[in-house]
N, C-alpha and C positions, 0 to 999 in steps of 0.2 A: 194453746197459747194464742193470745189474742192476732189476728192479723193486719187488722185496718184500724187506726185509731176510731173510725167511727164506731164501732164495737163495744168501746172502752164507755163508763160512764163520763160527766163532767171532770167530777173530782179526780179519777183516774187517767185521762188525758191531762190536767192540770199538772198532776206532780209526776208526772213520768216525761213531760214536756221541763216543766223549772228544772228538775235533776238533770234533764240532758243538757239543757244548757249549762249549768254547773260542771255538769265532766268535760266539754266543747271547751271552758273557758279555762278548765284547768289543764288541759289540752294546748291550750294556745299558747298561754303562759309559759307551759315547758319547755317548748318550741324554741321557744327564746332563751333557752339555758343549752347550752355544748351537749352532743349525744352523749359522752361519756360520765357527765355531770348529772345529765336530767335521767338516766336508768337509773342511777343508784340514787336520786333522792327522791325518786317515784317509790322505790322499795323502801328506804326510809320509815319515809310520809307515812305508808303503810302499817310498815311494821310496828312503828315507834308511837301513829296516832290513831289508828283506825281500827287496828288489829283487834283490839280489846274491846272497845266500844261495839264492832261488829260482828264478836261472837266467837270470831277465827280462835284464838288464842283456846276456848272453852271447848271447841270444838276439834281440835289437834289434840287437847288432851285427851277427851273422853279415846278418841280415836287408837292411840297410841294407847291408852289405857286398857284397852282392848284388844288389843295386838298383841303389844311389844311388852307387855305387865313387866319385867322385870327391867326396861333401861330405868337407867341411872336420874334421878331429879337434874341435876345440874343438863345433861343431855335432852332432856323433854324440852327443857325451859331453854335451853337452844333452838329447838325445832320450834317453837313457839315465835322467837325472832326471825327467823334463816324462810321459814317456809311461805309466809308472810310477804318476806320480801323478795322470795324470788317470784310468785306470783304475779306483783307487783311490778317486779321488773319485765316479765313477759308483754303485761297487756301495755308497756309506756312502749315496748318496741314492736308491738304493733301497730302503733299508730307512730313510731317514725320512719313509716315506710322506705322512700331511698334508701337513710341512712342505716337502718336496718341491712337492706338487704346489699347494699353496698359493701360491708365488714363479710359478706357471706363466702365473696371468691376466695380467703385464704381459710376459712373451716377444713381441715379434715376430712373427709367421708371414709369409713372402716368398717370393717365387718365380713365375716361371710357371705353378709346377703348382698355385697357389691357386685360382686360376678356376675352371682344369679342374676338380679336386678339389670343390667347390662344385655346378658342373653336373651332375657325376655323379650329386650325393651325392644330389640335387633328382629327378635323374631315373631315379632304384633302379638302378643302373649299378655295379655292383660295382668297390670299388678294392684292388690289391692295391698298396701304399707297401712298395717297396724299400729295402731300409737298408743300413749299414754299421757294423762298430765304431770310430764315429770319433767326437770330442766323447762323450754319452751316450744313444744311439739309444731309449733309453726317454723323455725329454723329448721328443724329437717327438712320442709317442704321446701325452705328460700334455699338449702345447702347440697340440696342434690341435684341442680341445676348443672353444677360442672359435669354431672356423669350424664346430659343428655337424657337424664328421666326425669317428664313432668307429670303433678298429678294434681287433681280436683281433688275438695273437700264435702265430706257431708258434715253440714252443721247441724246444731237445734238454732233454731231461731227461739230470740230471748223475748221472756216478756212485754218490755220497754219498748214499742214498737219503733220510736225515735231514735233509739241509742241504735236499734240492729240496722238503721239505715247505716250510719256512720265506721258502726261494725263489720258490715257486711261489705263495705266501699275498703275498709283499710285489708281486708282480708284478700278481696279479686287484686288489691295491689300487690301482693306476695304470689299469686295467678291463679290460673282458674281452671275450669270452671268449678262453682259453687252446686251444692245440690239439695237444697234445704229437709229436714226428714220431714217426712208425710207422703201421700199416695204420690202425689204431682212429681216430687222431688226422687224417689227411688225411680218410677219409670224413667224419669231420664239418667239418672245414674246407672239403670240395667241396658239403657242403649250406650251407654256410655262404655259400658263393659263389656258389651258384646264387639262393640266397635275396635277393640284392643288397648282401648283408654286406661287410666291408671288414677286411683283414688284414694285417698289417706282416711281414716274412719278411726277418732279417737273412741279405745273399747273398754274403759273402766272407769265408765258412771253406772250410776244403779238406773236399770230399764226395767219399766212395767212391762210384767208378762218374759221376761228373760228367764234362762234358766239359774237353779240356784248350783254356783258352783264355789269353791275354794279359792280366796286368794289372803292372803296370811293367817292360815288356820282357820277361818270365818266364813261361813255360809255368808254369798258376795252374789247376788243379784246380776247376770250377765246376760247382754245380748248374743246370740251366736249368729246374728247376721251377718258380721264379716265371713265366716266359715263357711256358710251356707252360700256365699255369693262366690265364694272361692272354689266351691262344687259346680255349682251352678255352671260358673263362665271358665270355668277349668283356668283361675286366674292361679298366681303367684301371689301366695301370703307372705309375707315380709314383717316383722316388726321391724318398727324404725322409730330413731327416740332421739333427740338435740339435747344435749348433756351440756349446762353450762359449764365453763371452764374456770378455774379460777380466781381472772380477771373481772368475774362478774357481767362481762360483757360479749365475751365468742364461747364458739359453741362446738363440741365435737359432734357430727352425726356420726350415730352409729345403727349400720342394717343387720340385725344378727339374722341366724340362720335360719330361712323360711319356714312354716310352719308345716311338717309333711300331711297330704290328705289323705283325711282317714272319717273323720264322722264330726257333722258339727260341733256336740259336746264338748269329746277328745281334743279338738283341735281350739276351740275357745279355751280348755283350762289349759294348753300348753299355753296359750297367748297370756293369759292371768299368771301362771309358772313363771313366764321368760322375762315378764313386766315386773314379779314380785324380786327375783335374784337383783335386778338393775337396781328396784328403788331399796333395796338391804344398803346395797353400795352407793347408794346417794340420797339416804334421809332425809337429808334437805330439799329436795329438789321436788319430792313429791307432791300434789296438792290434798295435803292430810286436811285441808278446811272442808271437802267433797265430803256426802253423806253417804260413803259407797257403801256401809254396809246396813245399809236403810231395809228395814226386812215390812 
């Protein structure tokens, strides 16, 4: 992915520049609508205008067609609104920074993996929290603040070289540090680990060159790099997931039980396993628009 706009052709600086301004000003706008008001008419806007036009809708179904062949029509064409929008609502509260993480100190934190996560954190033991895009995997990171564990994220940097500036700014606002993927960005994330640091690593997009493992019934394209870093730095694998709640607006974290080490395979399909049981129990919440099982 490109780095420097100067990389980019005319035309390809041109409208990756006008679209950012476009999403900046629709951004701004929102700003100006109540936080409780402007998530839900971000997911909306989404679901109601975009959804179709942008493929999502076509795309949930193949997906789901593919999985789940036997749900119900009236329930696909649910997840076709619900997933849409919960997307939607993710990325409007990441870019209401504060007020986002302001709503954070009354979240829940639960699970198994709370103890653990605690022990480690007490006894310089590195944790690498495994994620998924389900609910808003960045409320894990703003909601487990109260338990005194922080951690860094490793992104991909996007295309839009513009957009990731803005992206990248509203993300060090939920905290830090960032570790971008590529050669640069893992060696400091492996000083980062050796160091006792703790890093969040969403693990269920489809990776070039990942192995092919199972994750609903589906040969599913997976990196076993969190596993291998979990070897490596003798860290504390965690899954951790922000489960919206039913107000649309807060968020349960939940740390289920570590991943035990065993072999990086084994321990990525537990991670795919322990991600598949969660998203059964919250269809919605999943991002069925991803091409996870892109072979």
């Amino acid at each position: 992915m490109p780095v420097d706009p100067s990389t980019l052709s005319r035309g390809q600086r041109f409208g990756y520049y006008t679209s950012t301004l476009a999403v900046r000003g629709m951004l701004g706008l929102l700003r100006l609508v109540p936080y409780e008001k402007r998530i839900a008419t971000m997911g909306w806007i989404v679901s109601n205008v975009f959804a179709g036009p942008a493929g999502f809708r076509r795309r949930i179904r193949r997906n789901l067609a593919m999985t789940c062949p036997d749900l119900p029509e009236d329930e696909v064409r649910r997840l076709c609104r619900t997933v849409p929008d919960n997307a939607a609502r993710s990325m409007a509260e990441l870019f209401s920074g504060d007020e986002f993480r302001a709503r954070a100190d009354k979240w829940p934190v639960t699970g198994p993996g709370v103890e653990a996560a605690v022990e480690a954190q007490a006894a310089g033991r590195p944790i690498i929290f495994v994620t998924g895009h389900i609910g808003n995997y960045d409320a894990a990171r703003v909601g487990v603040r109260g338990l005194g564990v922080g951690f860094g994220v490793l992104y991909r940097r996007m295309a839009n070289p513009y957009f990731n500036d803005i992206y990248v700014e509203a993300m060090l606002g939920n905290g830090g540090p960032l570790f971008e993927q590529g050669r640069k960005g893992m060696s400091q994330l492996f000083r980062h680990l050796r160091g006792g640091g703790n890093v969040a690593i969403a693990a269920d997009l489809y990776v070039q060159g990942g192995q092919v493992l199972q994750f609903f019934g589906q040969p599913a394209v997976t990196s076993t790099a969190s596993a291998e870093m979990a070897l490596k730095f003798d860290a504390l694998l965690i899954p951790a997931y922000g489960i919206r709640q039913p107000n649309g607006l807060d968020f349960e974290i939940e740390l289920h039980d570590p991943i035990p080490h065993t072999d990086p395979v084994t321990m990525t399909q537990a991670m795919n396993d322990d991600l598949e049981a969660l998203v059964r129990t919250h269809m919605d919440q999943w991002y069925w628009i991803h091409r996870r099982w892109k072979q």
